[in-house]
C-alpha positions in Angstrom: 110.7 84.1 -225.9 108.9 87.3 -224.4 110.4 88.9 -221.3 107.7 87.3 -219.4 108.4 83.5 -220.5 112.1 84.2 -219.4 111.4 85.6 -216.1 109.2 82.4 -215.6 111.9 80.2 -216.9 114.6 82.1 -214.3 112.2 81.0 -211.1 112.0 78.1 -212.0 115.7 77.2 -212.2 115.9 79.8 -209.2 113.5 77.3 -207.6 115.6 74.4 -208.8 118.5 75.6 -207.2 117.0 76.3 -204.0 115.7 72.8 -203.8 119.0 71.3 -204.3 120.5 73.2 -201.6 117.3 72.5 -199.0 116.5 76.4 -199.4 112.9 78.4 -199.8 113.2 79.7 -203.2 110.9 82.4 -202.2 113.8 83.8 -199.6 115.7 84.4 -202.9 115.4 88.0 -204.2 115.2 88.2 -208.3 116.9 91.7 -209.5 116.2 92.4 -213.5 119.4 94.3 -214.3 117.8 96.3 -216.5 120.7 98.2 -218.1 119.5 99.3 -221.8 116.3 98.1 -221.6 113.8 101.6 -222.1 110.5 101.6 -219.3 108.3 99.9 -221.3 110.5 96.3 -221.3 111.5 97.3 -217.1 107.4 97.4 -217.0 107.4 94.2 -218.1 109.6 92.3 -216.6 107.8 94.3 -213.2 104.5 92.6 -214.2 105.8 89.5 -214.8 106.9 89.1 -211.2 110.6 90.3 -210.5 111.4 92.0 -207.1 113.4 94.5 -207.8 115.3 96.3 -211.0 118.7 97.3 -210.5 120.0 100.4 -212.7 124.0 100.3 -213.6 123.6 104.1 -214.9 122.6 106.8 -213.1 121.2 108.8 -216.0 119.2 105.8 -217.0 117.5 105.3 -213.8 116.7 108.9 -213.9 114.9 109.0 -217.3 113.2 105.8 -216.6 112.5 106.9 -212.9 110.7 110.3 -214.3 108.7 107.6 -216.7 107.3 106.1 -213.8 109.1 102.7 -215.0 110.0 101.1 -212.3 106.4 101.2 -210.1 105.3 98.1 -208.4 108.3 97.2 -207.9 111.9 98.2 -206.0 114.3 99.9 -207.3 118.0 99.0 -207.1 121.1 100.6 -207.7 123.8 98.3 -208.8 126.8 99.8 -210.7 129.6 101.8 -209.9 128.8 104.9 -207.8 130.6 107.6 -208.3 130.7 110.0 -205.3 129.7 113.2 -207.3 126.8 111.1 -208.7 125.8 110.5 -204.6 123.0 112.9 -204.6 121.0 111.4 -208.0 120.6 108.1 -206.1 120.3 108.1 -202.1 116.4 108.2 -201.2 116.0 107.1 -204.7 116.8 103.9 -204.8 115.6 101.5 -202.3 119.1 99.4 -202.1 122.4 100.9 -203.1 124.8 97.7 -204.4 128.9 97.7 -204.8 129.6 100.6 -202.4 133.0 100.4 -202.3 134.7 102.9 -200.1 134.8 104.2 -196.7 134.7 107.8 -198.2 131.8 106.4 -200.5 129.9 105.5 -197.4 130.7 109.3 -196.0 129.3 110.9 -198.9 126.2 108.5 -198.6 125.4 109.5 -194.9 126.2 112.6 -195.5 123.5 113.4 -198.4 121.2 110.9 -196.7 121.7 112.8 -193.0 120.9 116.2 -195.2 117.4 114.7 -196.5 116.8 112.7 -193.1 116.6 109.4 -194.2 118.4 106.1 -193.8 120.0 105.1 -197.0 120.6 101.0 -196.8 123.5 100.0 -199.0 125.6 96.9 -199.7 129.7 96.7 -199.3 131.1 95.2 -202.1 134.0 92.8 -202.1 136.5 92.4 -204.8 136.3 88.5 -204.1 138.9 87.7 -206.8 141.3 90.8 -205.9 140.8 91.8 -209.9 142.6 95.1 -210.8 139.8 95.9 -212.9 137.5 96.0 -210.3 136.5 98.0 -207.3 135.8 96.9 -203.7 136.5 96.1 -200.6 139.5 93.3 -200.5 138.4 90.3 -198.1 140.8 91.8 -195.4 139.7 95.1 -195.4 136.1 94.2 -194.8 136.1 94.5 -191.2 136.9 97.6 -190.9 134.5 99.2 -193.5 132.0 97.6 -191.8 133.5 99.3 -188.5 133.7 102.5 -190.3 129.8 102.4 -191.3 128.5 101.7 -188.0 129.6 105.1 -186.6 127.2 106.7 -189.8 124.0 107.2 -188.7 122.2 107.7 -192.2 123.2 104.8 -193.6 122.8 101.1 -192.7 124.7 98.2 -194.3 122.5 95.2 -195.5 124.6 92.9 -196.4 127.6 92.2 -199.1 127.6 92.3 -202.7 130.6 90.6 -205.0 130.9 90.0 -208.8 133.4 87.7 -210.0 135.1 87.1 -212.9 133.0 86.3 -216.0 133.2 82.7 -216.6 131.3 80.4 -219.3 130.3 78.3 -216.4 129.0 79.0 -213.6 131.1 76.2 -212.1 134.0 78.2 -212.3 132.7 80.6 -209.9 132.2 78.3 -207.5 135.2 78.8 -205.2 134.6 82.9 -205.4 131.5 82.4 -204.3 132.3 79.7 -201.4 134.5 82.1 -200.1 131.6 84.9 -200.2 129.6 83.0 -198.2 132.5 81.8 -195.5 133.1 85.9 -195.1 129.6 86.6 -194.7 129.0 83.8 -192.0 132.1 85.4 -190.4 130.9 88.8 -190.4 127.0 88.0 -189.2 128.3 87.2 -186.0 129.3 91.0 -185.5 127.1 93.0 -183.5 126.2 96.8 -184.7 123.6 99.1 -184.7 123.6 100.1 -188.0 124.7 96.4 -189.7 122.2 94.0 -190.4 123.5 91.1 -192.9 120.3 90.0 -194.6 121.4 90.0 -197.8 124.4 88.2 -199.8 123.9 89.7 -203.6 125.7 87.8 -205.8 124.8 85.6 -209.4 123.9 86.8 -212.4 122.5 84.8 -215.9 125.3 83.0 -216.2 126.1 81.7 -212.3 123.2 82.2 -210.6 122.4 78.9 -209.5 125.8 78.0 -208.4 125.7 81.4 -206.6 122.7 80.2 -205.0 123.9 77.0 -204.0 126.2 79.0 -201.8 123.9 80.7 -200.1 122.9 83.9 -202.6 120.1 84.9 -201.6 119.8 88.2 -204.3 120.3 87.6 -208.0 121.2 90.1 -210.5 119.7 88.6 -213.8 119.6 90.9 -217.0 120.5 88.5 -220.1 118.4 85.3 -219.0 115.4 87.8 -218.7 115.9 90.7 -221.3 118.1 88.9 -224.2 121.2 90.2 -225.4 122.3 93.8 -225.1 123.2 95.4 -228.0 126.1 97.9 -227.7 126.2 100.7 -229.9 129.1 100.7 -232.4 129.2 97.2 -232.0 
């Protein structure tokens, strides 16, 4: 199938999920993780109606950034960021996904403050407490979010979370239940700089149980680009 005929096929499940859970499928945000795909396939999946693309690699979204890749449509940020890497992405990408740190969040005011702007980011939560994995554990959440309202250049959008890979997305289910209890939890806190509009978790193979739980941005690369194929492998 062309990139095209799978980001059809993804809306439509994206609008079968939302229907089962009495949701608009068009408040659902559809990211094309675009990892290893070159400008000409991120083009494409842009014209055949994604929202945004979400880069895992700073250098790629550079190269594909200076190709003009990613225009008509938003541009994401969704990997690890490493703080020394800070300066590549704020006021490049539109949304900054999986910041995981208090001292992360510094060094994003603090180049965003330099270049007066407002960077908006996501804090992501290590939802299954995985040693292998960065973020924010459930109990710590409050006071990250605490810590980024006193930062002026930077505004916090919502929560981001990837759980463990599973072969259904069924088995997800309980990570993501508890995703959306601590969201629910934290909307009903009041700051300046904290607005929880979005709740960023799913990917090809959960998405529509994420949804179900009140997802309302996806991160699909697989279901819309195929396979990636690693070198060496």
């Amino acid at each position: 199938m062309t990139i095209a005929e799978n980001v059809a096929a993804v809306r439509e499940r994206i609008a079968a999920a939302a229907a089962r859970a009495g949701r608009d499928p068009a408040e659902i945000v559809l990211v094309a993780a675009s990892k290893m795909n070159d400008a000409q396939r991120v083009r494409e999946a842009i014209a055949a109606g994604v929202d945004a693309c979400g880069e895992n690699r700073v250098q790629e979204l550079l190269e594909k950034n200076a190709q003009g890749a990613y225009e008509g449509a938003a541009l994401h940020f969704i990997g690890h960021l490493q703080k020394n890497k800070v300066k590549y992405v704020v006021g490049t990408a539109a949304l900054i996904h999986g910041v995981d740190s208090v001292p992360l969040l510094e060094a994003i005011d603090r180049t965003a403050a330099a270049r007066a702007l407002v960077q908006d980011v996501l804090l992501e939560i290590n939802i299954a407490a995985e040693p292998s994995k960065s973020g924010f554990a459930p109990e710590q959440l409050g006071a990250a979010i605490e810590a980024a309202s006193r930062l002026k250049s930077l505004r916090v959008r919502g929560l981001m979370a990837v759980p463990p890979i599973c072969v259904s997305g069924e088995q997800n289910l309980q990570y993501f239940e508890r995703m959306k209890q601590l969201f629910i939890d934290n909307c009903e806190k009041k700051y300046d700089n904290v607005r929880m509009d979005f709740m960023s978790m799913g990917m090809s193979g959960d998405y529509e149980t994420a949804i179900a739980c009140g997802s309302n941005m996806v991160r699909i690369g697989t279901a819309i680009f195929g396979e990636r194929h690693y070198p060496g492998k």
